[in-house]
Backbone as a ProteinNet text record, in pm:
[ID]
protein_1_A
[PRIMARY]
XXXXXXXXXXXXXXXXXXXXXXXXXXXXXXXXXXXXXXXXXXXXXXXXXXXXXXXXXXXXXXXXXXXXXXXXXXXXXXXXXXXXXXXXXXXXXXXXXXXXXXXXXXXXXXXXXXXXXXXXXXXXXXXXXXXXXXXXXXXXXXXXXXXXXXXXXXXXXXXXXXXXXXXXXXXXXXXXXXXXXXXXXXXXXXXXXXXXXXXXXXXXXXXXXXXXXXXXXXXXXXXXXXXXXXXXXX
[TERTIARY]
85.4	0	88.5	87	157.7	129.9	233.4	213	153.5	-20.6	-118.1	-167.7	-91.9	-158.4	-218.6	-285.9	-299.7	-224	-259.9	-126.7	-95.5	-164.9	-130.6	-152.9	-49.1	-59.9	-20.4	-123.9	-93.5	-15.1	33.9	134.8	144	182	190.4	315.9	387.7	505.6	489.5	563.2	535.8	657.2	714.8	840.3	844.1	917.4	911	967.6	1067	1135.9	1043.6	995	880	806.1	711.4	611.7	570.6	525	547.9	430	339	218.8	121.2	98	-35.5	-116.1	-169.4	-285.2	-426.1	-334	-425.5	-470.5	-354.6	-417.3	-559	-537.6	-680.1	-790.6	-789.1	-906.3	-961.7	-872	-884.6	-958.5	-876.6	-976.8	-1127.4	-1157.4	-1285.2	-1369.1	-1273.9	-1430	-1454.1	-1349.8	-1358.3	-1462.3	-1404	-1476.2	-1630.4	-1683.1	-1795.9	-1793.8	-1665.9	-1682.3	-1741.1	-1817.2	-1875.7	-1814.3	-1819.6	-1777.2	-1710.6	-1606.4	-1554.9	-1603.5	-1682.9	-1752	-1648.8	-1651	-1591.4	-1634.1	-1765.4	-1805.8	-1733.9	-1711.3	-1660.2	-1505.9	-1452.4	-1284.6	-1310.6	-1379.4	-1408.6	-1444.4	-1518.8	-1555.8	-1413.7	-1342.7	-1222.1	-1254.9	-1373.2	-1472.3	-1459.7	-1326.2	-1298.7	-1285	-1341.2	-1295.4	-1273.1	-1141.6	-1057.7	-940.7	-972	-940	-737.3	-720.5	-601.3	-539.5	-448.2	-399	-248.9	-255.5	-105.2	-17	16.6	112.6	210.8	245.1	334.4	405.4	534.7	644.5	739.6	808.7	903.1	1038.3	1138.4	1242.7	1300.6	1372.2	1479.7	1369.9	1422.1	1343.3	1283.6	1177.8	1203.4	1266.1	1330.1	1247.5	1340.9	1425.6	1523	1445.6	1342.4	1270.9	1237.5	1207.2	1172.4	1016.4	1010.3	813.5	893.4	805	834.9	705.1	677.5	540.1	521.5	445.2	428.5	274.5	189.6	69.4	59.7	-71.7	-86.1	-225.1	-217.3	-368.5	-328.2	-450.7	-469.9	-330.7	-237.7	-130.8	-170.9	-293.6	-355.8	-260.1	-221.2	-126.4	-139.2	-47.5	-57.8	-79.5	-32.7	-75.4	-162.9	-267.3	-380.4	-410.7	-373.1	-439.5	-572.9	-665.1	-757.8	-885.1	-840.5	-865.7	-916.5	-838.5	-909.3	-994.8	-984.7	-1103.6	-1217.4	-1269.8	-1393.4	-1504.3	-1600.9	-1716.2	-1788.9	-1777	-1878.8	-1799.4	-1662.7	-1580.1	-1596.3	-1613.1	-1620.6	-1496.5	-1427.7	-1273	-1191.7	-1128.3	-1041.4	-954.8	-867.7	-743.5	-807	-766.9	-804.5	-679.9	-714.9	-590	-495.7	-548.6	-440.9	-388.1	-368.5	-325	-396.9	-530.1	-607.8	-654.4	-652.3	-739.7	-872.3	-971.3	-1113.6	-1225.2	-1262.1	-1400.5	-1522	-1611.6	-1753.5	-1820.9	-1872	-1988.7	-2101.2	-2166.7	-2290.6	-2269.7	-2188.3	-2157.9	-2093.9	-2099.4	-2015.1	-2095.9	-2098.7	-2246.7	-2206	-2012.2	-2025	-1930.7	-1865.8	-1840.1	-1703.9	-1643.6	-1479.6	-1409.3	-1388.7	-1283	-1185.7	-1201.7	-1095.8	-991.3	-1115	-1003.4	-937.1	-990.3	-910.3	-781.7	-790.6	-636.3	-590.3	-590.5	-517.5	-398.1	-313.9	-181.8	-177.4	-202.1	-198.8	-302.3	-413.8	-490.3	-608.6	-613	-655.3	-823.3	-876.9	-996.5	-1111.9	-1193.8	-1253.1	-1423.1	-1524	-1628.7	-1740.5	-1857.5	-1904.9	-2026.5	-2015.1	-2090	-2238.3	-2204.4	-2369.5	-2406.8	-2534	-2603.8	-2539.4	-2450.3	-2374.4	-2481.5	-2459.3	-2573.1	-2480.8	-2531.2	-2422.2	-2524.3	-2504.4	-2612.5	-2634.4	-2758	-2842.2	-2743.7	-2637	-2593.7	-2477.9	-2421.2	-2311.7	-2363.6	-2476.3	-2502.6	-2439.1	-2373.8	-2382.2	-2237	-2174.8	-2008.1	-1989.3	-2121.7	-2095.7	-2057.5	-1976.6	-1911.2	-1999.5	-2059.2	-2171.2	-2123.7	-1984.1	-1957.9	-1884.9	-1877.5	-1866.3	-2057.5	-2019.3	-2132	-2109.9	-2272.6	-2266.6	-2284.3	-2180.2	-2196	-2275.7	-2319.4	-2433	-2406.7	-2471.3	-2388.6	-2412.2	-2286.9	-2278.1	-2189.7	-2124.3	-1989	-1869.1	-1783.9	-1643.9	-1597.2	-1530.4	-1465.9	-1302.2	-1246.7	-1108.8	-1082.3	-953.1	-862.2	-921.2	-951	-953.7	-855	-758.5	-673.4	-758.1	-898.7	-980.9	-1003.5	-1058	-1120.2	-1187	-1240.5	-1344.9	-1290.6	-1148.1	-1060.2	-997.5	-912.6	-898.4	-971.7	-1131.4	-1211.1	-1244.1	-1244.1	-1223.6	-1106.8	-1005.3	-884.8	-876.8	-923	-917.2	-1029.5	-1147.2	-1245.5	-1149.4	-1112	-1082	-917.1	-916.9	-793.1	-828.7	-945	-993.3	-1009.5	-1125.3	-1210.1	-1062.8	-949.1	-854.7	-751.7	-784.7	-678	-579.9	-535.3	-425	-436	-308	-281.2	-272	-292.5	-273.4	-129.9	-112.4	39.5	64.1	153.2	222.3	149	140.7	51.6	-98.9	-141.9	-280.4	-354.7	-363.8	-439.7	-379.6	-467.6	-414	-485.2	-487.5	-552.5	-595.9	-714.9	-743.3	-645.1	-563.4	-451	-332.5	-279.2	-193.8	-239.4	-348.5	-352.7	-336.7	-371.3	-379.8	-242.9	-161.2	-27.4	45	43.4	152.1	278.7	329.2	516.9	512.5	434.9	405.7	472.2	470.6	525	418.1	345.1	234.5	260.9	330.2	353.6	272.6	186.9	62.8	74.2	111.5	135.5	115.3	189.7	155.1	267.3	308	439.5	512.3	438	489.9	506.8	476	528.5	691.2	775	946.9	957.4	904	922.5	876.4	760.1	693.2	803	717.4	834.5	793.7	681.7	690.4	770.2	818.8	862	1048.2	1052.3	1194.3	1235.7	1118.1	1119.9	1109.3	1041.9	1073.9	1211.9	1232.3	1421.7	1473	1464.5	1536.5	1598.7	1719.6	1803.5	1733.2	1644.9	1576.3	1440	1365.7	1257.3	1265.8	1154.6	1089.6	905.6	874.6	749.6	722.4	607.1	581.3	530.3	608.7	618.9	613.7	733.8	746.2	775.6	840.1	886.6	748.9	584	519.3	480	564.7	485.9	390.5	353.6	252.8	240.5	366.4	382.1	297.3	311.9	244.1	252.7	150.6	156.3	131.5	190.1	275.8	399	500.4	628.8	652.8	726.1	796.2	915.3	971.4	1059.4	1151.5	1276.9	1300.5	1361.2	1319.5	1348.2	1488	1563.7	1665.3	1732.4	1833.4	1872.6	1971.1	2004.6	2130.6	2208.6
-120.2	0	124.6	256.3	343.9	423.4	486.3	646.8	713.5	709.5	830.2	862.5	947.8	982.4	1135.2	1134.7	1243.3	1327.7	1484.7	1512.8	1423.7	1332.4	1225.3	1096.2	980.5	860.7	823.2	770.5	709.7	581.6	566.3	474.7	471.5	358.4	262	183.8	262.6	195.8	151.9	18.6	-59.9	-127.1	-34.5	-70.1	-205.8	-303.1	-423.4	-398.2	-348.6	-334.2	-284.3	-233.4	-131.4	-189.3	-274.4	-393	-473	-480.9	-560.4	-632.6	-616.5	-749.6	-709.6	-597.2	-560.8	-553.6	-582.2	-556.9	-475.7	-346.4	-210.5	-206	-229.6	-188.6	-258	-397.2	-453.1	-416.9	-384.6	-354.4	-192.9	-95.3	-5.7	-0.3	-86.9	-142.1	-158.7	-266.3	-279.7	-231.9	-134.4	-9	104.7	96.3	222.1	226.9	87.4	23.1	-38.7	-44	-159.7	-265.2	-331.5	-442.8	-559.5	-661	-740.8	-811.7	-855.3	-913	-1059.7	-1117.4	-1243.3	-1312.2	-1381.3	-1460	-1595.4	-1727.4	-1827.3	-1906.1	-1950.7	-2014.6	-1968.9	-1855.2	-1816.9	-1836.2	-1833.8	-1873.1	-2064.1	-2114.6	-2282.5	-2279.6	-2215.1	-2255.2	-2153.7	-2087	-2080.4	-1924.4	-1861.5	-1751.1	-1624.1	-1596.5	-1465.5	-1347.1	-1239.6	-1130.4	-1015.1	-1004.2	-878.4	-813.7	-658.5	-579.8	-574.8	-618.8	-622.1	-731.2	-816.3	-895.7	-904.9	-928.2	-952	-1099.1	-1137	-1277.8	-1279.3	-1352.2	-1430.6	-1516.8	-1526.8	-1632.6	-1620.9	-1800	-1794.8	-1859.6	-1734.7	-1781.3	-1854.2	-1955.4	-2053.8	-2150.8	-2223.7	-2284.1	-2229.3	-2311.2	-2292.8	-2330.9	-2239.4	-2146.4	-1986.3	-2039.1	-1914.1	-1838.4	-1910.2	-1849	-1698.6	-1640.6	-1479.3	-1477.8	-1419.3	-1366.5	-1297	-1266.7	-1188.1	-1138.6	-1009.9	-994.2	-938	-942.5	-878.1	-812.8	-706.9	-675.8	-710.4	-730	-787.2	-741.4	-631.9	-561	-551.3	-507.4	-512.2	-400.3	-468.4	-425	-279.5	-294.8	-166.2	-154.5	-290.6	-293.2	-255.9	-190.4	-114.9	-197	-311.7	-458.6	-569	-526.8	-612.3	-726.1	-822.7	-947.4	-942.1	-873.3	-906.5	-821.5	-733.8	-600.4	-692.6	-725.1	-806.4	-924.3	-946.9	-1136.2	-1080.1	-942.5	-927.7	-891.9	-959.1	-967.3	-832.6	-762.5	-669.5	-530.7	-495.6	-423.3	-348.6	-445.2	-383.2	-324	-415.6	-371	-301.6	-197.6	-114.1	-42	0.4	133.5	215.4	348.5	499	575	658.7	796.1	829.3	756.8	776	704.6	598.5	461.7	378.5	400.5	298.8	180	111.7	-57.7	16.9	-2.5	43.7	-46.6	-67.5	-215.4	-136.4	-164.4	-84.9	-172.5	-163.7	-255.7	-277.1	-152.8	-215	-300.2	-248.2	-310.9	-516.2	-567.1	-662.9	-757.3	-870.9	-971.3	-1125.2	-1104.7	-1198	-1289.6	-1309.3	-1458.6	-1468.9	-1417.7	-1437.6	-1457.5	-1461.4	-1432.8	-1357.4	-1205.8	-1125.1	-1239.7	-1291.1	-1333.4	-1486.1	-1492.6	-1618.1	-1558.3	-1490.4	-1434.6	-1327.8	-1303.3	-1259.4	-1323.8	-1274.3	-1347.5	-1326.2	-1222.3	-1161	-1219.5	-1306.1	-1321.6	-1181.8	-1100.3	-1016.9	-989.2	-1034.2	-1025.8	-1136.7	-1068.8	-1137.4	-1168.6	-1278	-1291.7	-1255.1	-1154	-1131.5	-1262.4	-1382.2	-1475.7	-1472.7	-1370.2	-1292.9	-1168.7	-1158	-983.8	-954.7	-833.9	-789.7	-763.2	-778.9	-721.8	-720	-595.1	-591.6	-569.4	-575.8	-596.7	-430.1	-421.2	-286.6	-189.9	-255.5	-184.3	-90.8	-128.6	-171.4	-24.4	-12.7	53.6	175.8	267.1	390.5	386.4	284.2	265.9	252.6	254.9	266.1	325.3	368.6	467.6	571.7	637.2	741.7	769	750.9	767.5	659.4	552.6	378.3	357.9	292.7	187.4	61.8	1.7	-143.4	-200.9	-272.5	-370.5	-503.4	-509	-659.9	-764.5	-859.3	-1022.9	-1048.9	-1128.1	-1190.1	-1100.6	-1022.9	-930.2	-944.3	-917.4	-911.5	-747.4	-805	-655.9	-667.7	-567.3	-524.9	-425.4	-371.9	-259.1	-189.6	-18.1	50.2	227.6	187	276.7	437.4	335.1	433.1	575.3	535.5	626.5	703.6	711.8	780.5	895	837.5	1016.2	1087.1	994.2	1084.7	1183.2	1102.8	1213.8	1343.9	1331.8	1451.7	1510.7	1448.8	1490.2	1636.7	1569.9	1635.7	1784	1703.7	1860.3	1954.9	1914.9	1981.6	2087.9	2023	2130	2221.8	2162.4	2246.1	2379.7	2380.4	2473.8	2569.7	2557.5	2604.1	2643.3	2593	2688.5	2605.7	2502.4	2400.6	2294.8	2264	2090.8	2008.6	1847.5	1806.5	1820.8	1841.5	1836.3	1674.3	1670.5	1530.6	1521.2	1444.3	1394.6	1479.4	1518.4	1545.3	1443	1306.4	1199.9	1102.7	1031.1	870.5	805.9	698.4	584.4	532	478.9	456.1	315.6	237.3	176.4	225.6	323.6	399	535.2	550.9	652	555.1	433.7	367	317.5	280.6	248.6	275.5	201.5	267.2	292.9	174.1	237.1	315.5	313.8	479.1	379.7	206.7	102.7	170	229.6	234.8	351.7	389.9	530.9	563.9	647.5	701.2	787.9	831	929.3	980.5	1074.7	1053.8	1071.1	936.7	955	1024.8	1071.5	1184.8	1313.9	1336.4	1430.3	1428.3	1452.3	1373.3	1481.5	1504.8	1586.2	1503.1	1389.7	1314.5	1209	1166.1	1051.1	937.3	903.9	803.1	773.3	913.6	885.6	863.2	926.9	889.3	739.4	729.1	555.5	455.1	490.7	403.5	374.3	506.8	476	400	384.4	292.5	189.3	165.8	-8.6	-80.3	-90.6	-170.9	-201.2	-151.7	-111.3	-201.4	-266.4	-423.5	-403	-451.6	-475.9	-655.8	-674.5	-804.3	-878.9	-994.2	-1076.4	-1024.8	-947.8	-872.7	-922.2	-1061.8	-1070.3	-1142.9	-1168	-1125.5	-1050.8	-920.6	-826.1	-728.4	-734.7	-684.1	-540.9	-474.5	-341.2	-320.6	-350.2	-261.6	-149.9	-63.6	46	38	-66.9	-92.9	-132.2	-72.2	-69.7	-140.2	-247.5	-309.7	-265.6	-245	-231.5	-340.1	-401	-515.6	-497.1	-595.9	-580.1	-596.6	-497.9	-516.6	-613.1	-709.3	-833.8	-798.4	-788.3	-826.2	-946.7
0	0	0	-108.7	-90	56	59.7	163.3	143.4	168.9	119.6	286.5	339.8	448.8	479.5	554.9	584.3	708.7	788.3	884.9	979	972.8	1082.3	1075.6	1104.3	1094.9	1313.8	1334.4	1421.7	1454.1	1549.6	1592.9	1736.3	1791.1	1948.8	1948.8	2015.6	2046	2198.9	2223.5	2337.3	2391.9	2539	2572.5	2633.7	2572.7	2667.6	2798.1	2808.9	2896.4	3051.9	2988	3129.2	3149.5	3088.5	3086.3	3262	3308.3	3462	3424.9	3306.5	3357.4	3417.1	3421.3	3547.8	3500.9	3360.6	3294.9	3325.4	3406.8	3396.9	3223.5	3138.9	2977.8	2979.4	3011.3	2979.5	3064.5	3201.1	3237.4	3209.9	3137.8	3101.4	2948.2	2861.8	2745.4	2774.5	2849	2883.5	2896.2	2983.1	3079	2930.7	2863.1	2772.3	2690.6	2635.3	2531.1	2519.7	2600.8	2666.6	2618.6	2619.3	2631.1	2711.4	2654.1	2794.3	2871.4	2965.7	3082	3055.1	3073.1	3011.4	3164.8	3109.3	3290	3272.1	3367.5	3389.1	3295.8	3240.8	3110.6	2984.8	2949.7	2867.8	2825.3	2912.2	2903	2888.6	3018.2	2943	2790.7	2744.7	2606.7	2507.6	2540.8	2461.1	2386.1	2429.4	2374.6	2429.9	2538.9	2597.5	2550.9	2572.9	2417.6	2490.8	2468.8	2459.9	2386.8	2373.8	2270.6	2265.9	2413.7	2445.2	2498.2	2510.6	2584.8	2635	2748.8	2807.2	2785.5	2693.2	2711.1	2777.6	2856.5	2940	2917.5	2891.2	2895	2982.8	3034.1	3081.4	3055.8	3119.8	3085.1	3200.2	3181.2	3276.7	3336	3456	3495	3628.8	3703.3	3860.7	3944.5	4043	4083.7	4023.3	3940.8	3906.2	3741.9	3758.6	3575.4	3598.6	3500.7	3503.1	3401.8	3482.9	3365.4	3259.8	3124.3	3023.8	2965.2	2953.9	2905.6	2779.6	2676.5	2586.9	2557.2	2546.6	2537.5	2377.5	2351.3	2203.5	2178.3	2053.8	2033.3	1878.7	1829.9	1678.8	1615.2	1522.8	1512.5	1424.3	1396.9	1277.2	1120.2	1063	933.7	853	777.5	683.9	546.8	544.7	474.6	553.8	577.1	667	618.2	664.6	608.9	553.6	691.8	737	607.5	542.7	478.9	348.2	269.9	151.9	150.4	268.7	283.6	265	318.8	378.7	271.5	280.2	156.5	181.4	275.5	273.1	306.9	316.9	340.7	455.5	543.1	681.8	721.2	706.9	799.7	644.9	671.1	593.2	633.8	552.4	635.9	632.7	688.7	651.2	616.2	592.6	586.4	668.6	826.7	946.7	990.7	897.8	950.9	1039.3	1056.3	1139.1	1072.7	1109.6	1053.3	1093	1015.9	1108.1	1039	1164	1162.3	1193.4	1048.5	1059.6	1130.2	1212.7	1266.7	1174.6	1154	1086.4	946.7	898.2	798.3	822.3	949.5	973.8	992.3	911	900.1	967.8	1073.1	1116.1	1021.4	903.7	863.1	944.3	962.8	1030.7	926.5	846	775.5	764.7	820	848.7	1015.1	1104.6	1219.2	1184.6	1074.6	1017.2	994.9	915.1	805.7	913.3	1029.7	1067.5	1161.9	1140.1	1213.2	1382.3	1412.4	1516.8	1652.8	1592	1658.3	1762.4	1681.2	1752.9	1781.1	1704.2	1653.3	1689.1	1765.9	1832.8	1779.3	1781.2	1754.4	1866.2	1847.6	1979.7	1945.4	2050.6	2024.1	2133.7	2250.4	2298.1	2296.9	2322.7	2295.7	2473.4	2420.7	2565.8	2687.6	2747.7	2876.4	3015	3103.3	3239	3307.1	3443	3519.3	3575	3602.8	3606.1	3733.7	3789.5	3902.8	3837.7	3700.2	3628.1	3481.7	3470.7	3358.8	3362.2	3450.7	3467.3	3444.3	3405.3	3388.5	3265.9	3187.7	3004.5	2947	2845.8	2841.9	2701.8	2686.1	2638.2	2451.2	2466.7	2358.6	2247.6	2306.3	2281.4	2223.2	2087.3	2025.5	2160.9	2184.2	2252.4	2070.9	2072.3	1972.6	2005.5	1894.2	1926.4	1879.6	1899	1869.9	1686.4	1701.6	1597.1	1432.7	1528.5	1456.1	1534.1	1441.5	1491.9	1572.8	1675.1	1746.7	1740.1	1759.6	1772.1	1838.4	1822.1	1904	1816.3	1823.6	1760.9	1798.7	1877.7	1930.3	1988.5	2054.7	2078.3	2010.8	1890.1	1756.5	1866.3	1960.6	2021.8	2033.7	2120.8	2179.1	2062.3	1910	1868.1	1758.4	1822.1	1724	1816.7	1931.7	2028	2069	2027.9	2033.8	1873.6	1785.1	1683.1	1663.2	1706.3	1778.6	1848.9	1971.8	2041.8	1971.2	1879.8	1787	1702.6	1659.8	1527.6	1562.8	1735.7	1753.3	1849.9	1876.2	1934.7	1789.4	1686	1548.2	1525.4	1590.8	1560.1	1546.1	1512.5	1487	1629.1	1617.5	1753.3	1767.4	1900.7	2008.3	2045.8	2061.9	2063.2	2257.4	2254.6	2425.6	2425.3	2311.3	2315.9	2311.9	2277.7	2256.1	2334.4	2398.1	2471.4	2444.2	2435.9	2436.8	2576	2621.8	2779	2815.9	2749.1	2787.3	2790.1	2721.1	2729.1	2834.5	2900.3	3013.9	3139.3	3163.8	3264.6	3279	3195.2	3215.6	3342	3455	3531.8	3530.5	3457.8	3392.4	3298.2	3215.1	3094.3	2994	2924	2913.5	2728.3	2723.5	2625.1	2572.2	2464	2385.7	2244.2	2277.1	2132.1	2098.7	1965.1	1878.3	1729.1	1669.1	1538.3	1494.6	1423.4	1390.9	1237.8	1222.4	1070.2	1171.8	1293.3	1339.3	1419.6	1346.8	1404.2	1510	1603	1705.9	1813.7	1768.4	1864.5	1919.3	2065.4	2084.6	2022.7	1981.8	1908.3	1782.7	1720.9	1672.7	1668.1	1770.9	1831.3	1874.6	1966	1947	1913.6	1756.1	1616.9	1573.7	1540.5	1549.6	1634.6	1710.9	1821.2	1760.7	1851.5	1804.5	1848	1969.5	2011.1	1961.8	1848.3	1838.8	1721.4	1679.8	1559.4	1586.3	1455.4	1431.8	1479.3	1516.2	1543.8	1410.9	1384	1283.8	1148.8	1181.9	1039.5	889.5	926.8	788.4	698.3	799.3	715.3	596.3	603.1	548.9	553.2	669.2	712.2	757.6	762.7	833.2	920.5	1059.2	1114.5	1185.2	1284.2	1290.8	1451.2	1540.9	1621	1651	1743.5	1726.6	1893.9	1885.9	2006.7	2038.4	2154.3	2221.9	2274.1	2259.2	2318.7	2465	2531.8	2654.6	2652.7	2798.8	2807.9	2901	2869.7	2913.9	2956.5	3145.3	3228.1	3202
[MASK]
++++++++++++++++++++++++++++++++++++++++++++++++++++++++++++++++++++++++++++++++++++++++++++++++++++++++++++++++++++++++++++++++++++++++++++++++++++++++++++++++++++++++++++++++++++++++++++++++++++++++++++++++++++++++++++++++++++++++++

């Protein structure tokens, strides 16, 4: 796909190194997003759905092994697998580098979470419902998506469409830390970096450059428009 962007391409760079595992990202996803509730049936049947995930590996054995974590969300590629399967062109790029999944338009076959490598992409297999004590934690400006479509990361489109209001009506362009993502605000090591990286002033984009810095399973092809950090090894 050429370079047709517009003033801004977003990008998520993700320090391994800072990483501890606390999966504030994911319960921050959740609440943002309205996502539904992954109850104990649901993980038995293999059907858990979230926009974000923390993997875990270990190195050595016990009791001298070490955790290693990596967060794993929709890489948003600039060569999407997932982008040409789809019969009804739900899922597509945009101008800012987002992967973006229309809902209404999404009739359900999975084919985009087939062809994706990443595993990111989830099937909503019930009509969401939270219990009446729980409603007032919805978030007003989140679609409840309904069963029988696919969901993903969407680097919370929500904020930077208010991120982008909130520039217009002030005369400027966005500032580099004007937009977060609600996993990248919850971060307690600050392990989650969101930006726009055609702006070379940003740190994201400083931390693209990095020696330490790789795309996940790149020699796919896939470019994506998340950037890893490798952890640093004593």
């Amino acid at each position: 796909m050429p370079e047709q962007y517009s003033l801004y391409k977003w990008t998520m760079v993700i320090d391994l190194d800072r990483c501890t595992g606390c999966q504030a990202c994911v319960v921050a996803c959740q609440a943002e997003n309205n996502i539904s509730f992954n109850t104990e049936d649901r993980f038995h049947q293999h059907r858990v759905m979230e926009w974000i995930r923390v993997e875990r590996y270990w190195d050595g054995e016990f009791p001298q092994g070490r955790a290693h974590f990596i967060p794993i969300l929709c890489q948003h590629c600039n060569n999407a697998p997932c982008e040409p399967v789809c019969p009804v062109y739900a899922t597509h790029h945009n101008e800012e580098g987002l992967n973006v999944q229309t809902y209404p338009r999404c009739i359900g076959t999975r084919f985009c979470a087939n062809n994706c490598p990443y595993q990111v992409r989830f099937f909503n297999f019930w009509q969401p419902q939270w219990p009446s004590r729980m409603h007032n934690q919805l978030n007003p400006n989140v679609t409840v998506r309904y069963r029988g479509i696919i969901e993903k990361c969407s680097f919370c489109v929500q904020r930077i469409n208010q991120g982008k209001r909130r520039a217009q009506r002030e005369g400027r362009q966005i500032r580099d830390g004007d937009i977060m993502p609600a996993c990248v605000q919850a971060c307690p090591p600050s392990a989650l970096i969101f930006g726009n990286i055609k702006d070379t002033a940003s740190r994201v984009y400083r931390l693209a450059q990095d020696k330490r810095s790789y795309r996940l399973l790149a020699d796919l092809g896939t470019d994506p428009n998340v950037v890893y950090l490798k952890k640093v090894e004593y």
